[in-house]
N, C-alpha and C positions, 0 to 999 in steps of 0.2 A: 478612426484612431481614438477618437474621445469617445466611444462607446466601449470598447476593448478599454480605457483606462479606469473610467467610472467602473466597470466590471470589476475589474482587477481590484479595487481600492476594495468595492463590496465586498468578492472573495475575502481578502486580507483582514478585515474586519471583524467576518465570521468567525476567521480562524483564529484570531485575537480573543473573542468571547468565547469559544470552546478551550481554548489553552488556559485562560484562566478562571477557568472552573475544573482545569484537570483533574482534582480530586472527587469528583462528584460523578454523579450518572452520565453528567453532561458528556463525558467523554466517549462512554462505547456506545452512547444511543448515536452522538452526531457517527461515530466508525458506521454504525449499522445503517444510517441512513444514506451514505457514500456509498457504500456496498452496495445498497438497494438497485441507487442511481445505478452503477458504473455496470450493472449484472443486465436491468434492463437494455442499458445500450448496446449492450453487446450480443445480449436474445435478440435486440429489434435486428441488429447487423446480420446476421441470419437468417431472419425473417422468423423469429420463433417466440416472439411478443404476444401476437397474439395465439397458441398455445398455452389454453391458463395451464393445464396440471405441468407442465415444463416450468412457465413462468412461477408460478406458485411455490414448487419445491426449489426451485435455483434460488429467489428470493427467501424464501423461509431461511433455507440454510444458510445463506449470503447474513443476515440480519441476524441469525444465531451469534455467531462465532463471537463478535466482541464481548457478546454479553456472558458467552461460555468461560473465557478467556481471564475475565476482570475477577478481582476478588468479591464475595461473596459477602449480605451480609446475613446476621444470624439465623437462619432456617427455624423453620418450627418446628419439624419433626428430629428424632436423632440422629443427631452430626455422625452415627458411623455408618448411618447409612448412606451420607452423602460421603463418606471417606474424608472426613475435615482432618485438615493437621494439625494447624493448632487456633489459637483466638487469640487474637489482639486486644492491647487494653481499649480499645474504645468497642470492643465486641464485633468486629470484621471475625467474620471462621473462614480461614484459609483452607484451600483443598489440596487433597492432594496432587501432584502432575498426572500420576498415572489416571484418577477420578476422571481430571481432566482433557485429558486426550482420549480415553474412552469415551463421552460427553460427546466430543467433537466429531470424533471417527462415528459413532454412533447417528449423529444428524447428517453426516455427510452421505451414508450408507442408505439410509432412509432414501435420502432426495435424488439419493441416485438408481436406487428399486424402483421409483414413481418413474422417471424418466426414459427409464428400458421400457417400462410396462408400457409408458403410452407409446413409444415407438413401435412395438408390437402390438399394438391394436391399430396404428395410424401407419404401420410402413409403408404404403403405397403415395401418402402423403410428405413423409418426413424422410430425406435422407441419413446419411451413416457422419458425415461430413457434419449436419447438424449437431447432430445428438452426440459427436464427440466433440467439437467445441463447446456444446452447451457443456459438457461432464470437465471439461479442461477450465475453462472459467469459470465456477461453480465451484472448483479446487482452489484455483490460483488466487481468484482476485478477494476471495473472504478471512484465506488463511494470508496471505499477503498484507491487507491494509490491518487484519488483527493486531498485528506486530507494532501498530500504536498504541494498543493496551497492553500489550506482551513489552516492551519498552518500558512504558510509561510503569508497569507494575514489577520491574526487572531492578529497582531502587528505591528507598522512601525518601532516601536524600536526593541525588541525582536523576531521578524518573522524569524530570520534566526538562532537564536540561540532554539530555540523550532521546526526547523525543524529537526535543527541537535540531537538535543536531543531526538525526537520523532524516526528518526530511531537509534540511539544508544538501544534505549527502547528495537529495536530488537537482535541488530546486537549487544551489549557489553552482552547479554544473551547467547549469544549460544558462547560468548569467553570465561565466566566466567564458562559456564556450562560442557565447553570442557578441561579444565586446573582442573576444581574442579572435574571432573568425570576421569580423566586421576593420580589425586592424592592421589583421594579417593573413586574412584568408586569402590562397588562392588555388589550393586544390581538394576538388572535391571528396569528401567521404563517402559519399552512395548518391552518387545524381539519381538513379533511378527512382531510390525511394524517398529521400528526401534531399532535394537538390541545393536547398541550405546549406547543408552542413558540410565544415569542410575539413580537411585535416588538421590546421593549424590552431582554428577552435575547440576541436576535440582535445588534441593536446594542449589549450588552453586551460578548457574545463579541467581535465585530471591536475594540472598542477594548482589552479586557485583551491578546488575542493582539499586538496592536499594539503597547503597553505594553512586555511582556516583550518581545518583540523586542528592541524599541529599546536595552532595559536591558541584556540580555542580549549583546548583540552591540557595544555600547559598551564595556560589562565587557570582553568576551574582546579585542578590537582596538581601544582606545581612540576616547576620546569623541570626533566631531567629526558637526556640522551633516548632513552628509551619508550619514555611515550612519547617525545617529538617523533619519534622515525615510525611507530607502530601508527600513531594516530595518523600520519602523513600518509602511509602503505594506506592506512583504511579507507582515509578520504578520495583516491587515487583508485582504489577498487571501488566504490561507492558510484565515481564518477561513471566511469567504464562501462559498469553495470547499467548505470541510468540511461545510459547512450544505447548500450542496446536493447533497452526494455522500449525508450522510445520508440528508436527506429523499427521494432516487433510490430511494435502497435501501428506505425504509419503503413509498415508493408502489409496489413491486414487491410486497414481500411484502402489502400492503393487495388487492393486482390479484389475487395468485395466493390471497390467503386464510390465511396465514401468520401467526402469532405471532411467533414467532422462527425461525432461520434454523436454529438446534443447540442443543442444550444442553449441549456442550463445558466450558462455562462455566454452572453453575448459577447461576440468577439474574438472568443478563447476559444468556445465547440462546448463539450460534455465533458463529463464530471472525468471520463478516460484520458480525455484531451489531456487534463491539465496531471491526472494521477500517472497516465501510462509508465512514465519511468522510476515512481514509487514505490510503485507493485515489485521490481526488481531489486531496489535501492533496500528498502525496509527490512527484508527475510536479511540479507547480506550484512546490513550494520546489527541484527540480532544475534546473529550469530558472532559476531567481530565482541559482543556483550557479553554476551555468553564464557568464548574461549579468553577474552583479558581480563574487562572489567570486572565479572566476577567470579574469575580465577583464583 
């Protein structure tokens, strides 16, 4: 228990000194070094670690994305070649969306030609089952945790308070659903896969994430009727989402036979362990951004 707390304190810590350098590199390097982590664990879960040209391209790509993602700053060569839109007074050139999803799609398409190709030199060694989880996470888990630069760069005013709120979306779900299943649990959500969790905590969690929302998002833009209920719906979708990006993640690692994913995190498992229900939560509250906040 004291090992799993000390951890936890370090985690928190981290993630305290990357937030408050949110305006800096510090932010999509630490995304890309999570990525790194989370992309390894889940080639070793496979058994496809060590395969460097697989390992090589899933990480490349994995390590890409926030960097692709973040604004940009003044290039040397001409901004139309990079399709810049415009420049800020402190000299950031923004790019275009489309610049940038081409960029993305483009890295992605790379890493995924090396991947075929080694399977086709190595089929007798690598199954089909590999090589399309490695192609599925290598999707999921780069353009997923992005969505903390994509957040964070989605406001110049609120970008850091809608980060934080985007993983609370995760991480105040599995606190509210761990205290409300500990007080009032007694029937199981998915013994199989995870025998924790139970129904009463689930609907725990959705109604605290809902709660704070509402509170939360009143607080920063004033009370009225209609962000209470919208922000309430999102923290409540937020929740839901994270419960099954978890349990996803626990029923993989149950398939493949796994404990934890790393132990990065003594205590806790690997950098999945602690992200899995992130990965689900983050794309979700971007878009909840997208269609109100900047509506």
């Amino acid at each position: 228990m004291l090992t799993r707390i000390i951890s936890g304190a370090v985690g928190v810590l981290i993630l305290a000194a990357v937030l408050f350098f949110h305006d800096t590199l510090v932010l999509p390097i630490a995304v890309s070094v999570m990525i790194g982590i989370m992309l390894f664990e889940l080639l070793r879960a496979v058994k496809l670690e060590k395969n460097i040209p697989i390992l090589i391209a899933s990480e490349l790509c994995g390590i890409a994305m926030p960097l692709i993602y973040m604004n940009y700053p003044k290039p040397l060569v001409s901004p139309k070649l990079f399709g810049i839109q415009q420049i800020t007074e402190d000299g950031t050139w923004i790019f275009s969306n489309e610049r940038i999803t081409l960029a993305a799609f483009a890295v992605t398409l790379a890493a995924a030609f090396v991947i075929f190709l080694t399977w086709l030199r190595h089929h007798k060694e690598i199954r089909y089952e590999q090589v399309f989880f490695a192609l599925a996470v290598m999707v999921l888990v780069p353009q997923a945790m992005s969505c903390i630069v994509r957040i964070h760069g989605s406001s110049d005013e609120d970008g850091l308070f809608l980060l934080i709120m985007g993983l609370c979306g995760a991480w105040i779900a599995d606190t509210g659903a761990y205290f409300s299943g500990v007080a009032l649990g007694k029937h199981k959500l998915c013994p199989e896969i995870s025998p924790k969790k139970t129904v009463e905590g689930f609907i725990g969690g959705i109604l605290t994430t809902g709660i704070v929302f509402a509170v939360a998002f009143c607080v920063r833009g004033g009370f009225s009727p209609v962000t209470a209920a919208v922000s309430f719906i999102t923290g409540a979708v937020c929740a839901v989402v994270g419960t099954i990006g978890d349990l996803s993640a626990s029923m993989v690692k149950r398939q493949i036979g796994f404990k934890d994913y790393g132990k990065i995190m003594p205590g806790h498992g690997g950098m999945m362990d602690r992200f899995d229900s992130v990965l689900f939560v983050l794309p979700t509250f971007y878009v909840f951004i997208e269609l109100t906040v900047k509506a």
